[in-house]
C-alpha positions as CSV (number, residue, x, y, z in Angstrom):
1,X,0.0,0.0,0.0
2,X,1.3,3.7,-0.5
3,X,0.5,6.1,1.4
4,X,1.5,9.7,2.6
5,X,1.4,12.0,6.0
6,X,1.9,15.1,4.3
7,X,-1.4,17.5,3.4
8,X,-2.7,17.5,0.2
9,X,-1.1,14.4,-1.4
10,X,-2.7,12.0,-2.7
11,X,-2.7,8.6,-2.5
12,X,-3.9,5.5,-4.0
13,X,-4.3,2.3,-0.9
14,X,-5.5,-0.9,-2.0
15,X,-7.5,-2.6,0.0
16,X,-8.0,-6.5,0.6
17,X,-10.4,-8.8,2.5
18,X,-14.4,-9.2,2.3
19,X,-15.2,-5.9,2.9
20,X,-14.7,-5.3,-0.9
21,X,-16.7,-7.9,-1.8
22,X,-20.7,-7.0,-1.4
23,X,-23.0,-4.8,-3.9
24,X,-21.6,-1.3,-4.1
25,X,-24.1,1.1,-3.2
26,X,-22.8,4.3,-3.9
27,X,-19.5,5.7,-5.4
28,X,-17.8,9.5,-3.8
29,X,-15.1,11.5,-5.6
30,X,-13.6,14.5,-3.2
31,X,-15.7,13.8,-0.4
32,X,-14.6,15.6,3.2
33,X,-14.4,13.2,6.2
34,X,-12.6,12.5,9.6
35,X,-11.3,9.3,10.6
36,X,-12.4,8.0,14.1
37,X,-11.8,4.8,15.4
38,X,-15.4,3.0,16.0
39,X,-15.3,0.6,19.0
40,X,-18.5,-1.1,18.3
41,X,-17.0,-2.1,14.8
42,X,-13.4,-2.4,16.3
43,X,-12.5,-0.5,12.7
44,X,-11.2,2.8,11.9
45,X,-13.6,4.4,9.9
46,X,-14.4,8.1,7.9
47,X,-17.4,9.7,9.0
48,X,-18.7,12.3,6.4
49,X,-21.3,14.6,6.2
50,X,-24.3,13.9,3.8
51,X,-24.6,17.5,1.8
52,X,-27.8,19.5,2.2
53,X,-28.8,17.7,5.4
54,X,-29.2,18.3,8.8
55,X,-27.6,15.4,10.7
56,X,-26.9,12.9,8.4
57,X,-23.7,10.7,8.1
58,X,-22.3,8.4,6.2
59,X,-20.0,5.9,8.2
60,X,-17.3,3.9,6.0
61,X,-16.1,1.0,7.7
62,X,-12.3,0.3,6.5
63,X,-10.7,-2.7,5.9
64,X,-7.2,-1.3,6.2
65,X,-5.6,2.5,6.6
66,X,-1.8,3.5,6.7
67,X,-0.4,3.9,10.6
68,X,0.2,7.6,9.5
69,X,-3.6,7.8,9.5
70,X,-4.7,6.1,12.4
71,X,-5.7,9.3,14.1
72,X,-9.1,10.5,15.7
73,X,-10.2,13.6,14.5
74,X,-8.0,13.5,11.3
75,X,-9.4,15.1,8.2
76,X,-9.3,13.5,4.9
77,X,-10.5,14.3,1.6
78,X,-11.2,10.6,0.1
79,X,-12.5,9.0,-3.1
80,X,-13.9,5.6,-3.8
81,X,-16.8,3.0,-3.4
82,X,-19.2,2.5,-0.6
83,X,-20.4,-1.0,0.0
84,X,-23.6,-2.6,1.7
85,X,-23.2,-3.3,5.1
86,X,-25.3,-5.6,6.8
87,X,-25.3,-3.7,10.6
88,X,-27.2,-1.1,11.1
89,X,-26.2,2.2,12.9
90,X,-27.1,2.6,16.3
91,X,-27.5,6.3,16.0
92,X,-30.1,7.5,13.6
93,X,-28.8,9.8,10.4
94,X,-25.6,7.9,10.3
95,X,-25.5,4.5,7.6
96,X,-22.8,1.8,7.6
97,X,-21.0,1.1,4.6
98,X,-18.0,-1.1,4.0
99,X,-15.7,1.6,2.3
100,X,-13.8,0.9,-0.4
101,X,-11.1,3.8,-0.8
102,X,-9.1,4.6,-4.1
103,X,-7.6,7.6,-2.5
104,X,-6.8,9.7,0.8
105,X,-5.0,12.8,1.4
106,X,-4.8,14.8,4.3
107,X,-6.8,17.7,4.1
């Protein structure tokens, strides 16, 4: 996998496991998020906003991220696929997706 610590490069992970492997339900290009670690899921994950709503989130559950990124709080700019996720969210707004990332960069 490549990956990078500095803001505002990009770079391209490839992922591995059965996370990648259900229906993909959505696909994202430049989407804003911040990684948190979920410990319900026992996953880091990137939390974005839905646009034009008032609470909404969309939760990516990832199969792997680069140690450098492994921080609460940290904000990405990201691109790829989501995937269905069979749990559903215990809070109300926020989905669960398996996400499938073609690239992440340090905002």
């Amino acid at each position: 996998m490549l990956f990078s610590c500095n803001k505002g490069d990009d770079v391209t992970t490839q992922q591995s496991g059965n996370c990648n492997s259900g229906k993909i339900v959505k696909s994202v290009a430049g989407t804003e998020g911040v990684i948190y670690y979920n410990t319900s899921e026992k996953a880091f994950t990137v939390i974005s906003t839905i646009p034009n709503t008032y609470d909404s989130q969309d939760i990516g559950i990832l199969c792997e991220l680069s140690e450098n990124l492994k921080i609460d709080g940290q904000k990405v700019v990201f691109s790829g696929d989501y995937r269905k996720y069979d749990k559903v969210a215990p809070i109300g707004g926020q989905t669960y997706y398996h996400l499938e990332v073609s690239k992440i960069s340090v905002k």
